[in-house]
MARRO-396226 format. One record per residue: residue in three letters; x, y, z of N, C-alpha, C in turn; residue number from 1. Coordinates in steps of 0.02 Angstrom, whole numbers, padded with zeros to 5 digits. Layout:
REM MARRO-396226
ATOM     r      nxx      nyy      nzz     caxx     cayy     cazz      cxx      cyy      czz     k
ATOM   ALA        X        Y        Z        X        Y        Z        X        Y        Z   NUM
...
END
This chain:
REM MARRO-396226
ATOM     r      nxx      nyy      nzz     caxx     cayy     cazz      cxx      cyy      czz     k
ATOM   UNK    00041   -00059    00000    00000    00000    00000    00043    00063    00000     1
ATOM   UNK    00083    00071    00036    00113    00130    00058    00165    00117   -00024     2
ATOM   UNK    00210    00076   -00060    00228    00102   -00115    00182    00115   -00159     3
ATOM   UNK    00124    00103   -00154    00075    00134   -00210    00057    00210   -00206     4
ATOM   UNK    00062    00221   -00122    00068    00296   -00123    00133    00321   -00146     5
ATOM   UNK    00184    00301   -00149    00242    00326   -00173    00237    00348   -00244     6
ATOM   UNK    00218    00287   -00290    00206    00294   -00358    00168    00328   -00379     7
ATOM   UNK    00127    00369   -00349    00079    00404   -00347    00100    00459   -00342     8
ATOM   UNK    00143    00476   -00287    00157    00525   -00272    00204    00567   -00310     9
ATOM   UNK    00260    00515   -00352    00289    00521   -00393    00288    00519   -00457    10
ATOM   UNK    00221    00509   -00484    00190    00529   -00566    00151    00614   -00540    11
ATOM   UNK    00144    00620   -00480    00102    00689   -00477    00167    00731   -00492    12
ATOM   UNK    00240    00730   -00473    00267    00776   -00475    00309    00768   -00549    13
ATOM   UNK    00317    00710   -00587    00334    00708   -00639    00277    00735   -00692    14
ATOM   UNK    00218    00755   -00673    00150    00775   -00716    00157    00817   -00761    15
ATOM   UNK    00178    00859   -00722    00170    00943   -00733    00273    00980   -00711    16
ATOM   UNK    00270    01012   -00757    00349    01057   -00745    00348    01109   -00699    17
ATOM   UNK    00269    01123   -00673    00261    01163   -00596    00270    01102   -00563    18
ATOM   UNK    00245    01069   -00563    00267    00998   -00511    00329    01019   -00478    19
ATOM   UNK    00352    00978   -00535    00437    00978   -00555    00462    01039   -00487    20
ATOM   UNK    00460    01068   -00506    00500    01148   -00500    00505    01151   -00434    21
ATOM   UNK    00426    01134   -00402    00428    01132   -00328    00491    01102   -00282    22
ATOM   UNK    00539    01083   -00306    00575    01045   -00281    00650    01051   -00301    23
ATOM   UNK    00647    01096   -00327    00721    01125   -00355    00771    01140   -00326    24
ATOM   UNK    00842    01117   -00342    00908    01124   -00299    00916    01202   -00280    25
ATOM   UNK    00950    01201   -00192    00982    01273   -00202    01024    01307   -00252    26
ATOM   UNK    01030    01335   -00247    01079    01375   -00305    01149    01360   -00311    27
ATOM   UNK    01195    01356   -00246    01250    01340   -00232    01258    01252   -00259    28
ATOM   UNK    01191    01223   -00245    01219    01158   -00274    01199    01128   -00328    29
ATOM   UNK    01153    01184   -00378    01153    01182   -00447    01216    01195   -00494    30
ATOM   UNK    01263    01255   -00454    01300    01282   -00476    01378    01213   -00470    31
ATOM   UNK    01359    01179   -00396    01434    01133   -00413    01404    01089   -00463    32
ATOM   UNK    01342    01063   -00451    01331    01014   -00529    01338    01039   -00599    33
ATOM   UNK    01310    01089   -00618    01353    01126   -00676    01435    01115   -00680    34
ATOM   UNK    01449    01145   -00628    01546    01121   -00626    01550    01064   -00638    35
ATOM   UNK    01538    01031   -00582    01553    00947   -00600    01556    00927   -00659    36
ATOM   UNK    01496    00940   -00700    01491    00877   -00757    01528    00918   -00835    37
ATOM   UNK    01557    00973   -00795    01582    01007   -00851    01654    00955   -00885    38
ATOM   UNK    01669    00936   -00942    01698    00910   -00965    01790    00938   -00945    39
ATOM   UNK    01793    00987   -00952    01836    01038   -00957    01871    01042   -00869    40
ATOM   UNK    01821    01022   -00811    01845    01015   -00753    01868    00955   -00723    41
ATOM   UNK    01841    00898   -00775    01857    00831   -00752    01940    00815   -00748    42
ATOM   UNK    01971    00800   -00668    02027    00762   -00658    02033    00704   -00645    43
ATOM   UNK    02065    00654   -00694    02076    00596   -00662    02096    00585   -00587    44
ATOM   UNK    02087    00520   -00560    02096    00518   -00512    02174    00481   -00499    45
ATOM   UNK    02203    00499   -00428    02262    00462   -00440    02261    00386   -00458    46
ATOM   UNK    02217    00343   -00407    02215    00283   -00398    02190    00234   -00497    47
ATOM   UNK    02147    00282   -00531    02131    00266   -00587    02177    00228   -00621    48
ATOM   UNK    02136    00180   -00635    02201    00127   -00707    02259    00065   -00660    49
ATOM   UNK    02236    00090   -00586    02278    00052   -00539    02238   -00013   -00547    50
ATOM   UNK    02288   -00058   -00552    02268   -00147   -00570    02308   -00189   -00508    51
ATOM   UNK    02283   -00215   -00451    02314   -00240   -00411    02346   -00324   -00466    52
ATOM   UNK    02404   -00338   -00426    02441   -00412   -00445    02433   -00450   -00371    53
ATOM   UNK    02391   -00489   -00377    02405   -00546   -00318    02450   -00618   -00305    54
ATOM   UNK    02466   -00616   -00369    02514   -00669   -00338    02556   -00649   -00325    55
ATOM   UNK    02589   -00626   -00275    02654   -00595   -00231    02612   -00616   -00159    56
ATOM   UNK    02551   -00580   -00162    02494   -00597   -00092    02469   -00666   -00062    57
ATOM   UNK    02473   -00692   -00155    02447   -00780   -00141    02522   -00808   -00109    58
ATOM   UNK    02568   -00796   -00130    02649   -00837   -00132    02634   -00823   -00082    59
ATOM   UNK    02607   -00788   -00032    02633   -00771    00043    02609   -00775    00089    60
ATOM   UNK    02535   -00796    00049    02485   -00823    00109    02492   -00904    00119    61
ATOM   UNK    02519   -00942    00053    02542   -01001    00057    02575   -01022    00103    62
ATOM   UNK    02639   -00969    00094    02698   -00985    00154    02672   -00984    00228    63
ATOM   UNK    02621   -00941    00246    02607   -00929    00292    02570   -00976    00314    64
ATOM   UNK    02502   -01005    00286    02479   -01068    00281    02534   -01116    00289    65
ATOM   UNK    02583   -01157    00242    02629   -01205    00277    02651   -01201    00374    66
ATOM   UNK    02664   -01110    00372    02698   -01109    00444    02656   -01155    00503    67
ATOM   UNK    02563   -01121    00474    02529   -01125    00526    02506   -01209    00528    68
ATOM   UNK    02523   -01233    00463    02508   -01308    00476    02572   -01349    00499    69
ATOM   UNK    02616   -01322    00496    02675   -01348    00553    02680   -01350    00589    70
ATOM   UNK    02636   -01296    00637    02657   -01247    00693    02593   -01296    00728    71
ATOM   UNK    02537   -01301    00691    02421   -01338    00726    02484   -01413    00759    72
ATOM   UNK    02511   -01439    00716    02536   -01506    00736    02573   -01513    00815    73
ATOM   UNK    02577   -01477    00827    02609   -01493    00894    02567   -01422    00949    74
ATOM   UNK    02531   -01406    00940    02477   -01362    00970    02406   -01414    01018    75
ATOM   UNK    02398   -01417    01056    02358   -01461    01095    02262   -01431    01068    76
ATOM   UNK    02237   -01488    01058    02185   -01482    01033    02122   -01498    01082    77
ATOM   UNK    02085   -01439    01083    02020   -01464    01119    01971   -01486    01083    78
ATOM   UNK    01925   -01521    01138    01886   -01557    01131    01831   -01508    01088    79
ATOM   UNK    01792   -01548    01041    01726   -01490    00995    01659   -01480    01079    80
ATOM   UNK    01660   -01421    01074    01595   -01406    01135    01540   -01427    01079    81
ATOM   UNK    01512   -01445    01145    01422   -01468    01131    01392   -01397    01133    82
END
């Protein structure tokens, strides 16, 4: 029920361009969206085009894995709780 009032509520203001209007950004943050999407202001970012390599991460989680299955073997084991 209550999204049918939504949909409702939201063809009334898509109806009409007074609708619309009622609801219009301040000025200050019309003005950074203008900037923003301006072509001419866009900076890449540093991190952009960055491609992590994991096998250096895998080789080392391996090793680390061997340690810890060397290490469980002589580690005293409890019993599984109920």
């Amino acid at each position: 029920m209550r999204n049918q009032s939504l949909v409702s509520g939201l063809d009334w203001v898509f109806s009409k361009q007074e609708n619309n209007d009622l609801f219009a950004l301040p000025e200050q943050v019309q003005k950074y969206y203008e900037y923003q999407f301006k072509p001419d202001t866009f900076k890449k970012h540093v991190l952009a085009g960055f491609t992590f390599d994991q096998e250096p991460v895998k080789s080392e989680i391996a090793k680390c894995n061997t340690a810890i299955e060397e290490t469980n073997q002589y580690l005293p084991r409890s019993k599984e709780v109920k």
